[in-house]
C-alpha positions in Angstrom: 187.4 -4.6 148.1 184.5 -5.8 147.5 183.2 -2.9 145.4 186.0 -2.5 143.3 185.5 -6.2 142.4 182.0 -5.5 141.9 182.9 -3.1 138.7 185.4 -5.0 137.5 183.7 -8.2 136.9 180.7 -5.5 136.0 182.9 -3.9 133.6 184.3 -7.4 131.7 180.8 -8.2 131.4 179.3 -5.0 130.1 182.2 -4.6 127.7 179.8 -5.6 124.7 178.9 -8.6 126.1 177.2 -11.4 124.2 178.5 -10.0 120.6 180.8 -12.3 119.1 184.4 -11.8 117.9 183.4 -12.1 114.1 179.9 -9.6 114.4 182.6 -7.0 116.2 185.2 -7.1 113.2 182.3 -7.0 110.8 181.0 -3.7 111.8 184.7 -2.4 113.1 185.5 -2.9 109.1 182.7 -1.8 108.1 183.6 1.6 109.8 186.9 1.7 108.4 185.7 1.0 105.1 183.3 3.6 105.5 186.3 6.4 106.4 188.6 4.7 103.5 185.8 5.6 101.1 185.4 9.4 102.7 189.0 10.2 102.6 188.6 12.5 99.5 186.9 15.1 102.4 188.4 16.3 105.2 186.9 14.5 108.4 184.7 15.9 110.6 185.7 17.8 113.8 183.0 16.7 115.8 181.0 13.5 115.2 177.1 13.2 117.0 175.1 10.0 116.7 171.6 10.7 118.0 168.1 8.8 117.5 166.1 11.9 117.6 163.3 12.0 115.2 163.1 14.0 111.7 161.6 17.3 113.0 164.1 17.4 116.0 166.9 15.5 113.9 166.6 18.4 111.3 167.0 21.0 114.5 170.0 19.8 115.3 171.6 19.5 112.3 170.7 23.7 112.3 172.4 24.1 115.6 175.6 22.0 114.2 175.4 24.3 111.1 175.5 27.5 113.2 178.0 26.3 115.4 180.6 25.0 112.7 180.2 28.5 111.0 181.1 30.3 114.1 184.0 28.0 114.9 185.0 27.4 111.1 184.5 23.4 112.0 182.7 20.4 110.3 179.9 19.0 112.9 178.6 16.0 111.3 175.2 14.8 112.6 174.1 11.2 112.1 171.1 9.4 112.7 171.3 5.6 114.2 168.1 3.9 114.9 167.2 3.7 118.3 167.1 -0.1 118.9 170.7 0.0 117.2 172.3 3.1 119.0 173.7 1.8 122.7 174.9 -1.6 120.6 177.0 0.0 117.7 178.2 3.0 120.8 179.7 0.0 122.6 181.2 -1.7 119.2 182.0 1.0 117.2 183.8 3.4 120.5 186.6 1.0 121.7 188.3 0.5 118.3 188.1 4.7 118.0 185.7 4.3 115.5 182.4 6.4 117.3 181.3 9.5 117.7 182.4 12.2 119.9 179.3 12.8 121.4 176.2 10.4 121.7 172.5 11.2 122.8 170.4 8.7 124.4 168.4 7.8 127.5 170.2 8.7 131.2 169.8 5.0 132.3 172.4 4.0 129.9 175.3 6.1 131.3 176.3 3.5 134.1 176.3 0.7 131.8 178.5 3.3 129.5 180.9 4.6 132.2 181.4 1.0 133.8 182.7 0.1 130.5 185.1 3.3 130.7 183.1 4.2 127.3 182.3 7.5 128.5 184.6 10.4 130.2 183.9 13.1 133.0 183.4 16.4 132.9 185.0 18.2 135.0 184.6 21.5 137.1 187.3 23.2 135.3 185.2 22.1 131.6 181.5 22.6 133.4 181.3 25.4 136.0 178.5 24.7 139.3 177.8 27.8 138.1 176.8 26.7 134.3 175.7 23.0 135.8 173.0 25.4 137.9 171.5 26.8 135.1 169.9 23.1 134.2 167.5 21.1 136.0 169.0 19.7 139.6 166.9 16.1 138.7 168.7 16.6 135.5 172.2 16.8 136.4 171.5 14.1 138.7 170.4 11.8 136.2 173.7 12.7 134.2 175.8 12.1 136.8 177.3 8.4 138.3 179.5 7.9 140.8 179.6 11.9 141.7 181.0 12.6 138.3 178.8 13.9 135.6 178.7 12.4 132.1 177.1 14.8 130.1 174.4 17.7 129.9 170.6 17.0 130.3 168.5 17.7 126.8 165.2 16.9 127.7 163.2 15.4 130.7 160.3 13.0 130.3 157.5 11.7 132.3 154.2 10.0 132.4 150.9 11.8 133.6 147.3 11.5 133.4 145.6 12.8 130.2 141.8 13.0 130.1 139.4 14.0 127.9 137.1 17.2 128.7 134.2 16.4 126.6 134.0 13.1 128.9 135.0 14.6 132.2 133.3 17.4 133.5 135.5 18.1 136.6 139.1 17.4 137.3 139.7 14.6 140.1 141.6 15.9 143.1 142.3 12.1 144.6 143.2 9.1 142.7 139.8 7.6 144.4 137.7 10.4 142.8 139.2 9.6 139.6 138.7 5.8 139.7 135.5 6.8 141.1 134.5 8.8 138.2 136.1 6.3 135.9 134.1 3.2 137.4 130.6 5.4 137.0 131.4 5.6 133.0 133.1 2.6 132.5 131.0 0.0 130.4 132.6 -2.3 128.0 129.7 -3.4 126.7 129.1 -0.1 125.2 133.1 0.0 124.1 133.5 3.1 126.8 136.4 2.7 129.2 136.9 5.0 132.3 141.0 4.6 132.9 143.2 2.3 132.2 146.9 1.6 131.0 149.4 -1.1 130.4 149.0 -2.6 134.1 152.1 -5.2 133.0 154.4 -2.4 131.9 156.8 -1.7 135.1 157.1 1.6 133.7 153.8 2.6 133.6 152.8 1.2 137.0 156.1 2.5 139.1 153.9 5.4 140.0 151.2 3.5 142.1 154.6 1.0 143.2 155.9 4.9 144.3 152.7 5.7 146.3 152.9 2.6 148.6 156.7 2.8 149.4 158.2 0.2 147.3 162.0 0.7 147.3 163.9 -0.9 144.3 167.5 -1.4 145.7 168.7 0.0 149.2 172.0 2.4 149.7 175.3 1.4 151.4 177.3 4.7 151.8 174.9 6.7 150.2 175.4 5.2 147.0 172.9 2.5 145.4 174.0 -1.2 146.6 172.8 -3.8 144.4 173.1 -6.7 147.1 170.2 -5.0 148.6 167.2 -5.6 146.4 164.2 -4.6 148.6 161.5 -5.0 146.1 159.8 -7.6 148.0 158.3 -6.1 150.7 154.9 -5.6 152.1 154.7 -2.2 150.6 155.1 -3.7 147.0 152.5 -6.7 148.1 150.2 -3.4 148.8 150.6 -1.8 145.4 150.1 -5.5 143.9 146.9 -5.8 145.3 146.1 -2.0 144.4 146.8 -2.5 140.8 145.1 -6.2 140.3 141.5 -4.2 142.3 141.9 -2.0 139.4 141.2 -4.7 136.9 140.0 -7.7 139.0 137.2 -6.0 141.2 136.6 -2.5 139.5 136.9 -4.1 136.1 138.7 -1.2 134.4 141.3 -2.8 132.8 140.5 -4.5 129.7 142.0 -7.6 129.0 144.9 -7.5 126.8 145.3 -3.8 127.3 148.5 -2.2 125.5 149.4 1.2 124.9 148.2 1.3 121.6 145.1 -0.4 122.7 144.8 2.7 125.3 145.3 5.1 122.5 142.8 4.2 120.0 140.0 4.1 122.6 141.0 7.5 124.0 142.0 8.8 120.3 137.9 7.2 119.4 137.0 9.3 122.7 135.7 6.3 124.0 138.4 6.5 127.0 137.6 8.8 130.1 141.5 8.9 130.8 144.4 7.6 130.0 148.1 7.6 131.1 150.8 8.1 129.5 153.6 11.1 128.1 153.7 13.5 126.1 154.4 11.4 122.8 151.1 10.9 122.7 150.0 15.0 122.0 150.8 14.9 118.5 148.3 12.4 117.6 145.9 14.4 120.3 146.1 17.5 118.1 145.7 16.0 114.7 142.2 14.8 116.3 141.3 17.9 117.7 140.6 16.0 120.8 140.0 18.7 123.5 142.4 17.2 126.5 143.9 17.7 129.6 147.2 16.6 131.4 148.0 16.6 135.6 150.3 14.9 137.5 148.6 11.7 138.8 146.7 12.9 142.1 147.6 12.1 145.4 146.1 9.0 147.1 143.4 10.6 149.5 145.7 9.7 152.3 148.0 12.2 150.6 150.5 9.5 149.2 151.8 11.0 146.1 152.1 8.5 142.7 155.7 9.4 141.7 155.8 8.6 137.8 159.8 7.6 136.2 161.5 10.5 135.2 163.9 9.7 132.3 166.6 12.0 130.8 167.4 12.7 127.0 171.5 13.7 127.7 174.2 14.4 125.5 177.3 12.3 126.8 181.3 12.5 126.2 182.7 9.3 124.4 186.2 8.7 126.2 188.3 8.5 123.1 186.9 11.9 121.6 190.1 13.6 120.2 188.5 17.4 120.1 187.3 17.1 123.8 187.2 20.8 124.2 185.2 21.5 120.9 183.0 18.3 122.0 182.5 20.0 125.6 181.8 23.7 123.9 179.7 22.4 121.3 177.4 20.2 124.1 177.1 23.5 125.9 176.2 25.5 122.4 173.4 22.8 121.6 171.8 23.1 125.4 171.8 27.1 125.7 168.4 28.4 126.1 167.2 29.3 122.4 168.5 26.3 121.3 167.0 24.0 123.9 163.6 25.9 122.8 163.4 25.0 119.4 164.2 21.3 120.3 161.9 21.5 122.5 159.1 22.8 120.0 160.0 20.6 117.6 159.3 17.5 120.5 156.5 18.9 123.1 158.9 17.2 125.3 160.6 19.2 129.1 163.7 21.0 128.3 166.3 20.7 131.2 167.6 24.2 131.2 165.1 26.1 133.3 165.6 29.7 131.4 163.9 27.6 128.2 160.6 26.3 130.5 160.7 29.9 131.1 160.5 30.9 127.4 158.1 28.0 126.9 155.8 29.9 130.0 152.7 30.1 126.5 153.5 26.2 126.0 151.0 24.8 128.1 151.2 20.8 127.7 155.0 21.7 128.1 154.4 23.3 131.7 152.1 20.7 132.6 154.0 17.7 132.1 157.0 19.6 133.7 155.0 19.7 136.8 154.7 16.5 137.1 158.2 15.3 136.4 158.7 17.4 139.9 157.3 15.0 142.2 158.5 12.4 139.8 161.6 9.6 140.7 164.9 9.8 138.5 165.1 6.5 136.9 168.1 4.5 138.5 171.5 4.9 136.1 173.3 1.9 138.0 173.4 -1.4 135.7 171.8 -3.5 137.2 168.8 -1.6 137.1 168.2 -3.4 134.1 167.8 -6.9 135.6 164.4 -5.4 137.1 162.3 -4.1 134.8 161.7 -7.5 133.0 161.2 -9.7 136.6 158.7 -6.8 138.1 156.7 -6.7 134.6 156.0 -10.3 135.2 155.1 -10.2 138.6 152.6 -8.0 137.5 151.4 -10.3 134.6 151.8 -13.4 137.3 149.6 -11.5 139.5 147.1 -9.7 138.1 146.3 -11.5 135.0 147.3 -14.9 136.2 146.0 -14.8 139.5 149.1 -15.8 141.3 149.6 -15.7 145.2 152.1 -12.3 145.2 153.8 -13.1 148.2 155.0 -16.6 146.2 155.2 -14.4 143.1 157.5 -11.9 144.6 160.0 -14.5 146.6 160.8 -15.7 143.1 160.9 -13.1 141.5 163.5 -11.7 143.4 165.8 -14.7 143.6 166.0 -14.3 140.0 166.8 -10.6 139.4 169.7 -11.4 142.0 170.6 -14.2 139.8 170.6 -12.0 136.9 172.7 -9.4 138.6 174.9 -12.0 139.9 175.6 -13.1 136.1 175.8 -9.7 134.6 178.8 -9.1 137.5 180.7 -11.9 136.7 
């Protein structure tokens, strides 16, 4: 009972919360407008919406183009902004006015399915047979509530990237490389040994990993959001692991970004870095001759497990061509396909004939090994009410100074609040 008043108070409030009557008509006649002005041409038989970039954007819309010619159909591609994609999904699909198929991030597909945006796939339309051919951590991540919602695309992860003019041997611990990184590191000189965005949750998860923090506990084998278990003494551990970093090692530069971390390691002024491989473009143009492994193994052998996201293609509910969507999702994710996507990104296909083909892709292979000891990043809802809460506890702790057990305690009350309000 209490579950299935747990996703229907989740569901009312998910269901495009926060956007007001008058924005929702605005953009739902905007759409219609939009099709008013089109009805000269015959509509498309498939609709995508995707944020992908232009290189893999144009891809796509060459895979669309092959497929419509083979099946005499009209796949229209169209871009939506990232920051604008999930919002105008949840407007735009309820009033039958979005696309068939959408691609985005994995950790959206509770949030989608709780608001009954999104529709299963079933055994019948996906064989175990074809789902076998993709990535188990994959389908996985594309699946909620033992149903799957779509098909894996791409996987992504963070690792460490250093640079080989500045590192003469390859660190088998995370204490050789801090070691390593704490010999060059002098700020006075603008030289940095390692460091990252220590108040991004995201980017610290992996040493959180190492010391056994848990984010939420299970009840039935399934994720059970009254049990939020990330105050604990493993996560006070990892606090204090994190703060040593910058506090008593001094590695950590205050104010350090991302894009603080870049231009010191794209200046070669940065031992190493982490981060994924968005970052290898920029790498290449510089000639900047790198490296990539998984973050190393405490020397206790406690393994840093970075995030793993999920690029997916997923099944709006109110698609009218559901077959062509379904045949058309598989078409796009076949092995030759998913190869020039993922040429076109650097980024880890899911379906493991392409890593195959990519075998002469190095920086593909290596950031695929280290999305294999990597954590799937949670696809329930509430997920969400963490990541802003833990990122302060880190900027509360480290940069403030805070006590972390006093830090934690509140920090928890809240993201149960928050969870508490989202279910309502």
């Amino acid at each position: 009972m209490a579950n299935h008043l747990e996703g229907r108070n989740m569901k009312r409030k998910i269901r495009i919360k926060a956007i007001t009557s008058v924005v929702l008509f605005s953009f739902i006649f905007l759409f219609l407008a939009a099709s008013c002005l089109r009805s000269k041409e015959p509509p498309p038989d498939i609709v995508l919406w995707t944020s992908f970039g232009d290189q893999e954007l144009e891809i796509v819309k060459q895979i669309a183009d092959k497929f419509g010619k083979k099946k005499n159909k009209k796949i229209l591609v169209v871009k939506v902004p990232f920051n604008e994609l999930d919002i105008k999904f949840q407007i735009a699909s309820p009033a039958g006015q979005g696309p068939d198929l959408i691609i985005g991030p994995h950790d959206w597909v509770g949030a989608f399915v709780t608001a009954e945006l999104l529709s299963p796939i079933t055994e019948s339309e996906v064989s175990q047979d074809q789902k076998s051919k993709f990535n188990q951590m994959g389908i996985e991540c594309m699946t909620y509530d033992s149903k799957l919602y779509g098909i894996p695309i791409f996987l992504e992860t963070i690792a460490i990237i250093y640079n080989k003019k500045l590192v003469q041997k390859k660190p088998e611990t995370m204490e050789e490389l801090l070691e390593t990184a704490t010999a060059f590191n002098d700020p006075g000189k603008d030289q940095y040994g390692f460091f990252y965005e220590i108040t991004n949750f995201y980017y610290s998860w992996p040493f959180f990993s190492a010391f056994g923090t848990k984010i939420f506990g299970e009840t039935d084998g399934k994720i059970d959001v009254n049990k939020i278990l990330v105050n604990s003494p493993e996560t006070i551990d990892a606090l204090n692991f994190i703060s040593k970093l910058k506090n008593q090692d001094k590695l950590i530069p205050d104010g350090a970004t991302t894009d603080m971390m870049q231009s010191k390691f794209f200046d070669q002024r940065l031992q190493f870095c982490l981060n994924g491989p968005w970052m290898l473009g920029d790498l290449k143009k510089r000639g900047i001759d790198f490296e990539i492994i998984p973050i190393p193994p405490m020397k206790d052998g406690r393994i840093p497990k970075p995030f793993v996201g999920v690029q997916g293609m997923m099944l709006n509910a109110q698609s009218k061509n559901r077959g062509l969507a379904i045949e058309f999702m598989m078409y796009l994710n076949n092995p030759d396909n998913q190869r020039e996507l993922s040429l076109a990104s650097g980024r880890i296909p899911s379906c493991k004939e392409t890593l195959v083909l990519l075998k002469d892709q190095e920086n593909i292979v290596k950031f695929a090994r280290a999305a294999e000891v990597g954590t799937p990043m949670p696809t329930h809802p509430a997920a969400r009410q963490v990541w802003g809460p833990m990122s302060e506890a880190l900027q509360l702790t480290i940069i403030d100074g805070k006590n972390p057990e006093e830090v934690m305690k509140f920090q928890v009350q809240r993201i149960k609040k928050d969870i508490k309000f989202m279910m309502e």
